[in-house]
N, C-alpha and C positions, 0 to 999 in steps of 0.2 A: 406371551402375555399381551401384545400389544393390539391383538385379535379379538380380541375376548369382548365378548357385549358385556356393556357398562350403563351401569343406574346413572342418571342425573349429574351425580356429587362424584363419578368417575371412578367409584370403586369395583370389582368386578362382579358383574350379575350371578356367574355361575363358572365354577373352573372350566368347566364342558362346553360352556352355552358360547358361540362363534357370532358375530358379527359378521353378519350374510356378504356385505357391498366394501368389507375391507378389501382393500385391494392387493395386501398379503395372502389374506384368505384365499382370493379369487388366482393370486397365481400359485397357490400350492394344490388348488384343485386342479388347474390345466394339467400342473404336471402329472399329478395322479390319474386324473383322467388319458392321457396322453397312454399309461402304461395298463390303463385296466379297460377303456371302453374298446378300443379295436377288437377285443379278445372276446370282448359281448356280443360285437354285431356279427361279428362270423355268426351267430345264431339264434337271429330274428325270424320270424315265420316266413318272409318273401325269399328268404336264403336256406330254408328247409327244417329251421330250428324251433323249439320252443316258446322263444322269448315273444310272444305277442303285444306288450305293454311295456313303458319303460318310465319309472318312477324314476325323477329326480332328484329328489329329495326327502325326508319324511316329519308331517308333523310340522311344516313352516308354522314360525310366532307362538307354537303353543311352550317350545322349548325357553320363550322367554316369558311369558306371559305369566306359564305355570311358579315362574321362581319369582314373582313380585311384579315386574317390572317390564316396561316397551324396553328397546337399545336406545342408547342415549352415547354410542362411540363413536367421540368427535372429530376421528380421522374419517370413519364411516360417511358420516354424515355431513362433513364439511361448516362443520360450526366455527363463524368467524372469517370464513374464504365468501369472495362474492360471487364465484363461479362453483361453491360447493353445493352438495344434495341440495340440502333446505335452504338454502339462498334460492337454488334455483323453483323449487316447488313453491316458495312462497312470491316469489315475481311473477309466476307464471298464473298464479292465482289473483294478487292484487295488482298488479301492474305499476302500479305507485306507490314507496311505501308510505305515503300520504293517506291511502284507505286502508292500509293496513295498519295505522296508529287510531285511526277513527274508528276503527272495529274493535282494537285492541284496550283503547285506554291507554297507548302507551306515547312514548317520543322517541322514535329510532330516527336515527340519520342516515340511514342505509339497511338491506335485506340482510347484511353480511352479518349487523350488528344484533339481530334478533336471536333468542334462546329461546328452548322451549322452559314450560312454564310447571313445575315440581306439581303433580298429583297433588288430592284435587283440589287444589287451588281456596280461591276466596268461594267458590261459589255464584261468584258474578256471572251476570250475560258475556262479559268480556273474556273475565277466565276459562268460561266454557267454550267460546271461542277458542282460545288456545290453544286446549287441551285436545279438542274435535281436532283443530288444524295437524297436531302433531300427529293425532291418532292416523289419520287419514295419509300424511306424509309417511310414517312409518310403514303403512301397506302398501306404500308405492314404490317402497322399498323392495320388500319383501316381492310384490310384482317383479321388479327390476330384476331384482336375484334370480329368482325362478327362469323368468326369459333368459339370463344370460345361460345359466343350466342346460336350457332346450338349447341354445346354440351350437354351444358345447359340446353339447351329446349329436348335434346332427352333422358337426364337422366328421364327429371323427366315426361315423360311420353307421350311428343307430337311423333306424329308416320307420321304428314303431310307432304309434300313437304316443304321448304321456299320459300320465297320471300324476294326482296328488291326492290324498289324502287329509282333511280337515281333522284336525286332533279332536274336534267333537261338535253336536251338532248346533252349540251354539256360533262356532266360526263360521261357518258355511260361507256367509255373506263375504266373511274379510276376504276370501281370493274372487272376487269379481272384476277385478281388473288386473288378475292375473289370468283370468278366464278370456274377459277382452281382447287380452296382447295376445295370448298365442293361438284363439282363435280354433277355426276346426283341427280334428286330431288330439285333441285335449278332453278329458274326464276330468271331472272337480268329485270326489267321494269322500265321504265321511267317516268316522271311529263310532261306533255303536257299543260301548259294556257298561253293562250293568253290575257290575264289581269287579273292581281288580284287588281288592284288600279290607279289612276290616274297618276302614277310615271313611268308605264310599257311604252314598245315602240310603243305599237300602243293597240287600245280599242277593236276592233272586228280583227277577223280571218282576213289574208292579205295574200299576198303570199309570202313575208317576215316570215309569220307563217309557211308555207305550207313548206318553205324550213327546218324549223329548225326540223319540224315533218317528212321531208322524210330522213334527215339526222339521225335522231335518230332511228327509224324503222329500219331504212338499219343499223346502226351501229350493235344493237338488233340481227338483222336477220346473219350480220356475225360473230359476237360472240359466233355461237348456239342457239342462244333462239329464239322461238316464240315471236316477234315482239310485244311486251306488252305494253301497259298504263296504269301502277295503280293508278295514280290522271289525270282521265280524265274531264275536269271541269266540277263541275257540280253545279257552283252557286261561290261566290266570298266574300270574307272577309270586302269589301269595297262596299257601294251601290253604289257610282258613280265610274266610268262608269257600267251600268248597264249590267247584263248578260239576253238579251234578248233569248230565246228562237230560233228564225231566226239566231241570230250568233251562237247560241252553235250545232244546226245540222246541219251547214253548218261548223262547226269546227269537229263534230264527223266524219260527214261523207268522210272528207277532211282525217281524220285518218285512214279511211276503204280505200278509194282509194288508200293509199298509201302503205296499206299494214300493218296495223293493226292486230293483230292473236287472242288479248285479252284484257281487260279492265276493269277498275273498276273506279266509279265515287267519286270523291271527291270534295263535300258531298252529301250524297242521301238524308238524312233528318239534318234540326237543333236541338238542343237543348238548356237545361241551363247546364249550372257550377254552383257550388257551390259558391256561394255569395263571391266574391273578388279574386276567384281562377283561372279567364277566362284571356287569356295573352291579349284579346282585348275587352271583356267586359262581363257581366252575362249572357248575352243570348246570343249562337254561333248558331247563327238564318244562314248565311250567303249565302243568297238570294237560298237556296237550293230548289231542285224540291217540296219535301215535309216539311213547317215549321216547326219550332219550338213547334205552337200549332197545326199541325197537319193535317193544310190545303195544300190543293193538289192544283198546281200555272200551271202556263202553259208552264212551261220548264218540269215539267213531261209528258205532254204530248209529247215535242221534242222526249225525251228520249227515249219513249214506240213507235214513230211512227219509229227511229234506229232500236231497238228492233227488230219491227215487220219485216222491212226490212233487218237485218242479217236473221233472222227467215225463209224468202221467199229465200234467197239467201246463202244458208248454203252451198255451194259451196265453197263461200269465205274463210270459214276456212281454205282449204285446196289448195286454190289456190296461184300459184308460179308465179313471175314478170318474163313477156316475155323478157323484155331485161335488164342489170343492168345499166345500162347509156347509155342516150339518147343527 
Protein backbone atom coordinates (compact mmCIF):
# COMPACT_ATOMS: atom_id res chain seq x y z
CA UNK A 1 0.00 0.00 0.00
CA UNK A 2 2.56 2.36 0.71
CA UNK A 3 3.42 2.50 -3.08
CA UNK A 4 0.36 3.22 -4.35
CA UNK A 5 -0.10 6.77 -6.21
CA UNK A 6 -2.35 8.93 -4.03
CA UNK A 7 -4.80 11.95 -4.66
CA UNK A 8 -4.05 15.21 -2.69
CA UNK A 9 -6.19 14.18 0.50
CA UNK A 10 -3.73 10.75 0.48
CA UNK A 11 -6.28 8.36 -0.28
CA UNK A 12 -5.27 5.80 -2.96
CA UNK A 13 -5.65 6.84 -6.63
CA UNK A 14 -6.01 3.33 -7.98
CA UNK A 15 -5.30 -0.33 -6.17
CA UNK A 16 -3.01 -0.94 -9.58
CA UNK A 17 -1.87 2.59 -10.26
CA UNK A 18 2.17 2.79 -8.61
CA UNK A 19 3.89 5.68 -7.73
CA UNK A 20 6.74 5.77 -10.40
CA UNK A 21 9.91 7.55 -7.95
CA UNK A 22 8.78 5.57 -4.63
CA UNK A 23 11.82 4.28 -3.68
CA UNK A 24 10.07 0.83 -2.58
CA UNK A 25 8.79 0.72 -6.09
CA UNK A 26 12.25 1.33 -7.55
CA UNK A 27 13.82 -1.34 -5.38
CA UNK A 28 11.32 -4.07 -6.31
CA UNK A 29 11.92 -3.29 -9.85
CA UNK A 30 15.74 -3.81 -9.73
CA UNK A 31 15.13 -6.95 -8.19
CA UNK A 32 12.73 -8.03 -10.88
CA UNK A 33 14.65 -6.75 -13.33
CA UNK A 34 17.77 -8.35 -11.96
CA UNK A 35 16.01 -11.82 -12.72
CA UNK A 36 14.14 -11.10 -16.01
CA UNK A 37 16.30 -8.43 -18.20
CA UNK A 38 19.72 -10.70 -18.69
CA UNK A 39 17.44 -13.32 -20.06
CA UNK A 40 16.05 -10.48 -22.64
CA UNK A 41 19.44 -9.41 -23.83
CA UNK A 42 20.69 -12.69 -24.58
CA UNK A 43 18.31 -11.62 -27.73
CA UNK A 44 18.69 -8.24 -29.04
CA UNK A 45 19.43 -8.00 -32.73
CA UNK A 46 23.44 -7.14 -32.32
CA UNK A 47 23.38 -10.68 -30.42
CA UNK A 48 21.42 -12.42 -33.24
CA UNK A 49 17.91 -12.04 -31.80
CA UNK A 50 14.72 -10.53 -32.42
CA UNK A 51 14.38 -7.99 -29.77
CA UNK A 52 15.06 -4.61 -31.91
CA UNK A 53 13.29 -2.04 -29.40
CA UNK A 54 12.96 -2.09 -25.80
CA UNK A 55 10.03 -0.54 -24.23
CA UNK A 56 10.26 0.39 -20.59
CA UNK A 57 7.40 1.02 -19.51
CA UNK A 58 3.75 1.43 -20.91
CA UNK A 59 1.35 4.20 -21.04
CA UNK A 60 3.47 6.67 -18.46
CA UNK A 61 0.76 9.22 -16.53
CA UNK A 62 -1.99 8.16 -18.51
CA UNK A 63 -2.43 5.15 -15.81
CA UNK A 64 -2.93 8.05 -13.44
CA UNK A 65 -4.42 10.72 -15.24
CA UNK A 66 -7.17 8.33 -16.56
CA UNK A 67 -8.41 7.58 -12.74
CA UNK A 68 -8.91 11.45 -11.90
CA UNK A 69 -6.01 12.47 -10.59
CA UNK A 70 -1.63 13.58 -11.12
CA UNK A 71 0.33 11.49 -7.85
CA UNK A 72 0.32 13.50 -5.06
CA UNK A 73 2.64 10.29 -2.82
CA UNK A 74 4.24 12.15 -0.32
CA UNK A 75 7.05 9.90 0.26
CA UNK A 76 7.39 10.14 -3.68
CA UNK A 77 7.59 13.35 -3.81
CA UNK A 78 9.30 14.49 -0.68
CA UNK A 79 6.54 16.92 0.65
CA UNK A 80 7.80 18.51 3.75
CA UNK A 81 11.69 17.39 3.32
CA UNK A 82 13.89 20.32 2.09
CA UNK A 83 16.00 18.14 0.07
CA UNK A 84 12.73 16.32 -1.35
CA UNK A 85 11.38 16.03 -5.19
CA UNK A 86 9.37 19.30 -4.97
CA UNK A 87 11.52 21.19 -2.56
CA UNK A 88 14.06 20.64 -4.89
CA UNK A 89 12.03 21.44 -8.50
CA UNK A 90 10.69 24.49 -6.94
CA UNK A 91 14.33 26.07 -5.86
CA UNK A 92 15.69 25.13 -8.82
CA UNK A 93 12.91 27.15 -10.43
CA UNK A 94 12.54 30.27 -7.90
CA UNK A 95 15.70 30.41 -6.32
CA UNK A 96 14.17 32.35 -3.40
CA UNK A 97 11.32 31.36 -1.99
CA UNK A 98 10.82 35.05 -1.80
CA UNK A 99 9.66 34.98 -5.75
CA UNK A 100 7.98 32.13 -5.23
CA UNK A 101 5.48 33.82 -2.53
CA UNK A 102 5.24 36.78 -5.08
CA UNK A 103 4.01 34.58 -7.70
CA UNK A 104 2.22 32.61 -5.57
CA UNK A 105 0.10 34.86 -3.28
CA UNK A 106 1.41 32.94 -0.64
CA UNK A 107 3.88 33.32 2.70
CA UNK A 108 6.12 30.28 2.94
CA UNK A 109 9.03 30.28 5.03
CA UNK A 110 10.83 27.81 3.25
CA UNK A 111 10.57 25.39 -0.17
CA UNK A 112 10.12 22.54 2.23
CA UNK A 113 6.92 24.17 3.44
CA UNK A 114 5.13 24.45 0.00
CA UNK A 115 2.10 21.99 -1.00
CA UNK A 116 0.60 21.66 -3.92
CA UNK A 117 -2.58 23.40 -4.56
CA UNK A 118 -6.19 20.85 -4.84
CA UNK A 119 -7.58 21.11 -8.60
CA UNK A 120 -8.68 23.71 -9.99
CA UNK A 121 -8.22 25.99 -7.64
CA UNK A 122 -9.78 29.62 -7.27
CA UNK A 123 -9.24 30.31 -10.79
CA UNK A 124 -6.61 33.13 -10.04
CA UNK A 125 -3.36 34.10 -12.02
CA UNK A 126 -1.74 32.78 -8.78
CA UNK A 127 -3.70 29.47 -8.49
CA UNK A 128 -2.95 28.83 -12.03
CA UNK A 129 0.35 29.28 -11.34
CA UNK A 130 0.43 26.45 -8.92
CA UNK A 131 -1.32 24.30 -10.62
CA UNK A 132 1.03 24.59 -14.04
CA UNK A 133 4.00 24.42 -11.39
CA UNK A 134 2.86 21.05 -10.24
CA UNK A 135 1.81 19.84 -13.52
CA UNK A 136 5.18 20.54 -14.95
CA UNK A 137 6.89 19.03 -11.60
CA UNK A 138 4.90 15.90 -11.89
CA UNK A 139 6.38 15.31 -15.62
CA UNK A 140 9.72 15.62 -14.25
CA UNK A 141 8.94 13.03 -12.49
CA UNK A 142 7.57 10.93 -14.70
CA UNK A 143 11.04 11.95 -16.97
CA UNK A 144 13.05 10.91 -13.96
CA UNK A 145 11.37 7.55 -13.81
CA UNK A 146 11.71 6.72 -17.30
CA UNK A 147 15.58 7.69 -17.20
CA UNK A 148 16.14 5.72 -14.24
CA UNK A 149 14.35 2.56 -16.37
CA UNK A 150 16.81 3.15 -19.43
CA UNK A 151 19.54 2.81 -16.84
CA UNK A 152 18.32 -0.06 -15.48
CA UNK A 153 17.82 -1.94 -18.58
CA UNK A 154 21.46 -0.82 -19.82
CA UNK A 155 23.10 -2.26 -16.76
CA UNK A 156 22.02 -5.21 -17.06
CA UNK A 157 22.50 -5.96 -20.49
CA UNK A 158 19.90 -4.40 -23.17
CA UNK A 159 22.03 -2.72 -25.88
CA UNK A 160 18.38 -1.68 -28.13
CA UNK A 161 17.10 1.64 -28.70
CA UNK A 162 13.86 2.50 -26.39
CA UNK A 163 10.62 3.28 -26.89
CA UNK A 164 7.49 4.66 -25.23
CA UNK A 165 4.48 5.05 -26.07
CA UNK A 166 2.11 8.14 -25.31
CA UNK A 167 -1.35 6.74 -24.14
CA UNK A 168 -2.91 9.17 -26.69
CA UNK A 169 -2.34 11.78 -28.89
CA UNK A 170 -3.06 14.44 -26.66
CA UNK A 171 -0.02 13.55 -24.45
CA UNK A 172 2.51 13.66 -26.94
CA UNK A 173 4.03 16.87 -25.57
CA UNK A 174 4.07 15.61 -21.84
CA UNK A 175 7.26 13.30 -22.56
CA UNK A 176 9.43 16.15 -23.96
CA UNK A 177 11.74 16.04 -21.48
CA UNK A 178 11.76 12.60 -21.17
CA UNK A 179 12.80 12.82 -24.90
CA UNK A 180 15.52 15.46 -23.81
CA UNK A 181 17.29 13.24 -20.93
CA UNK A 182 17.68 10.33 -22.96
CA UNK A 183 18.34 11.80 -26.03
CA UNK A 184 19.46 9.74 -29.42
CA UNK A 185 18.25 6.09 -29.33
CA UNK A 186 14.87 6.94 -28.08
CA UNK A 187 11.36 6.87 -30.08
CA UNK A 188 8.53 8.99 -28.44
CA UNK A 189 5.14 7.05 -30.21
CA UNK A 190 1.62 7.38 -29.76
CA UNK A 191 -1.80 5.03 -29.11
CA UNK A 192 -4.15 5.72 -32.25
CA UNK A 193 -8.06 3.87 -31.46
CA UNK A 194 -10.79 4.84 -32.46
CA UNK A 195 -12.97 2.68 -30.11
CA UNK A 196 -12.23 0.52 -27.62
CA UNK A 197 -15.92 0.12 -26.28
CA UNK A 198 -19.29 1.45 -26.30
CA UNK A 199 -18.29 4.54 -24.03
CA UNK A 200 -15.83 6.13 -26.85
CA UNK A 201 -16.83 9.09 -29.07
CA UNK A 202 -17.65 7.62 -31.99
CA UNK A 203 -17.46 3.50 -33.19
CA UNK A 204 -15.60 3.64 -36.69
CA UNK A 205 -12.86 6.09 -38.05
CA UNK A 206 -14.48 9.76 -38.65
CA UNK A 207 -12.76 12.56 -39.43
CA UNK A 208 -13.08 13.70 -35.88
CA UNK A 209 -10.45 10.72 -35.81
CA UNK A 210 -8.49 11.81 -38.80
CA UNK A 211 -7.98 15.07 -36.83
CA UNK A 212 -6.69 13.81 -33.57
CA UNK A 213 -4.37 11.35 -35.83
CA UNK A 214 -2.99 14.39 -37.95
CA UNK A 215 -2.45 16.27 -34.70
CA UNK A 216 -0.45 13.72 -33.07
CA UNK A 217 1.83 12.78 -36.17
CA UNK A 218 2.55 16.38 -36.65
CA UNK A 219 3.21 16.83 -32.87
CA UNK A 220 5.67 13.36 -33.18
CA UNK A 221 7.11 14.75 -36.38
CA UNK A 222 8.18 18.27 -34.61
CA UNK A 223 9.52 16.78 -31.53
CA UNK A 224 12.11 14.91 -33.69
CA UNK A 225 10.80 11.69 -34.02
CA UNK A 226 9.59 9.52 -36.80
CA UNK A 227 5.97 9.94 -36.64
CA UNK A 228 5.08 6.48 -34.75
CA UNK A 229 2.06 4.34 -33.60
CA UNK A 230 2.88 1.73 -31.16
CA UNK A 231 -0.82 0.68 -30.45
CA UNK A 232 -2.18 0.88 -33.82
CA UNK A 233 -5.65 -1.07 -33.38
CA UNK A 234 -5.64 -4.11 -34.07
CA UNK A 235 -8.79 -5.71 -32.61
CA UNK A 236 -10.56 -4.21 -29.32
CA UNK A 237 -11.07 -5.24 -25.47
CA UNK A 238 -15.01 -5.03 -25.93
CA UNK A 239 -16.82 -7.06 -28.76
CA UNK A 240 -19.44 -4.36 -29.34
CA UNK A 241 -18.94 -2.10 -31.31
CA UNK A 242 -17.16 -4.41 -33.39
CA UNK A 243 -13.62 -3.93 -35.16
CA UNK A 244 -14.68 -4.69 -38.67
CA UNK A 245 -11.87 -5.07 -40.91
CA UNK A 246 -13.25 -2.06 -43.60
CA UNK A 247 -12.99 0.31 -40.58
CA UNK A 248 -9.61 -0.75 -39.35
CA UNK A 249 -7.84 -0.08 -43.16
CA UNK A 250 -9.47 2.67 -43.62
CA UNK A 251 -8.13 3.72 -40.08
CA UNK A 252 -4.54 2.31 -40.98
CA UNK A 253 -4.40 3.77 -43.96
CA UNK A 254 -5.87 7.30 -42.80
CA UNK A 255 -2.41 6.88 -40.52
CA UNK A 256 -0.19 6.47 -43.65
CA UNK A 257 -1.76 9.56 -45.36
CA UNK A 258 -1.08 11.42 -42.82
CA UNK A 259 2.18 10.76 -42.23
CA UNK A 260 2.67 7.69 -40.42
CA UNK A 261 6.79 6.71 -40.50
CA UNK A 262 6.11 3.38 -38.05
CA UNK A 263 3.77 1.14 -36.34
CA UNK A 264 3.13 -1.59 -34.39
CA UNK A 265 -0.34 -3.29 -33.64
CA UNK A 266 -1.97 -3.68 -30.57
CA UNK A 267 -2.93 -6.78 -30.48
CA UNK A 268 -1.64 -9.12 -33.30
CA UNK A 269 -2.69 -12.37 -31.59
CA UNK A 270 -4.85 -13.27 -28.21
CA UNK A 271 -4.20 -15.24 -25.58
CA UNK A 272 -5.00 -16.83 -21.98
CA UNK A 273 -3.90 -15.44 -18.46
CA UNK A 274 -3.56 -17.35 -15.87
CA UNK A 275 -6.80 -18.36 -14.16
CA UNK A 276 -8.02 -15.02 -12.19
CA UNK A 277 -5.09 -13.06 -13.13
CA UNK A 278 -6.64 -11.30 -16.49
CA UNK A 279 -7.69 -7.43 -15.41
CA UNK A 280 -10.82 -8.36 -17.87
CA UNK A 281 -11.12 -11.88 -18.07
CA UNK A 282 -9.11 -15.44 -18.68
CA UNK A 283 -9.05 -15.34 -22.09
CA UNK A 284 -7.46 -11.81 -23.80
CA UNK A 285 -8.98 -13.14 -26.98
CA UNK A 286 -9.75 -9.33 -27.86
CA UNK A 287 -11.23 -9.48 -31.34
CA UNK A 288 -7.42 -9.60 -32.60
CA UNK A 289 -6.36 -10.48 -36.33
CA UNK A 290 -5.02 -13.91 -34.98
CA UNK A 291 -7.05 -15.69 -31.78
CA UNK A 292 -6.57 -16.87 -29.01
CA UNK A 293 -6.85 -20.52 -30.58
CA UNK A 294 -5.04 -19.65 -33.27
CA UNK A 295 -7.50 -18.87 -36.01
CA UNK A 296 -6.59 -16.35 -38.71
CA UNK A 297 -10.14 -13.79 -38.87
CA UNK A 298 -10.36 -11.35 -41.52
CA UNK A 299 -8.88 -8.33 -40.04
CA UNK A 300 -5.65 -10.16 -40.88
CA UNK A 301 -6.20 -10.07 -44.03
CA UNK A 302 -6.83 -5.87 -43.73
CA UNK A 303 -3.64 -5.88 -42.06
CA UNK A 304 -1.36 -7.87 -44.74
CA UNK A 305 -3.30 -6.19 -47.88
CA UNK A 306 -1.56 -2.36 -45.57
CA UNK A 307 1.43 -4.44 -45.55
CA UNK A 308 1.45 -5.25 -49.00
CA UNK A 309 0.77 -1.69 -49.93
CA UNK A 310 3.65 0.07 -47.64
CA UNK A 311 5.59 -2.68 -49.39
CA UNK A 312 4.75 -1.35 -53.23
CA UNK A 313 5.03 2.13 -51.96
CA UNK A 314 8.26 2.17 -49.74
CA UNK A 315 8.76 5.58 -50.94
CA UNK A 316 6.60 6.54 -48.10
CA UNK A 317 8.96 6.04 -45.53
CA UNK A 318 10.86 8.60 -46.65
CA UNK A 319 8.51 11.00 -47.86
CA UNK A 320 8.06 14.81 -46.37
CA UNK A 321 4.51 16.82 -46.26
CA UNK A 322 4.43 19.45 -49.10
CA UNK A 323 2.93 22.02 -47.02
CA UNK A 324 2.46 22.09 -43.02
CA UNK A 325 -1.00 23.74 -42.89
CA UNK A 326 -3.29 23.89 -45.40
Amino acid sequence: PALTARRLDGTPLYPGSVSYVHPLFLEKTRAWFDAVVPRLARYTVSRGGPIAFTQFDNELAGIHTWFGSLDYNAESMGFGDPDGRYARFLRGKYADIAALNARYGTRYAGFADVRPLAPPGAGTPEDLRRLKDYFDFYLATVADYGCILAQMLRERGIDTPFVHNSANPEMNSWFLDLGERLGQGFVLGSDHYYTLGQDWSQNNPTPQYAVRVFESLETLRLMGYPPTVFELPGGSASDWPPITPEDAKACYLANVALGMKGSNFYIFTGGPNLPGTGATADLYDYGAAIGADGEVRPLYQAQKQVGQFLKRHAWLAAATRVHDCR
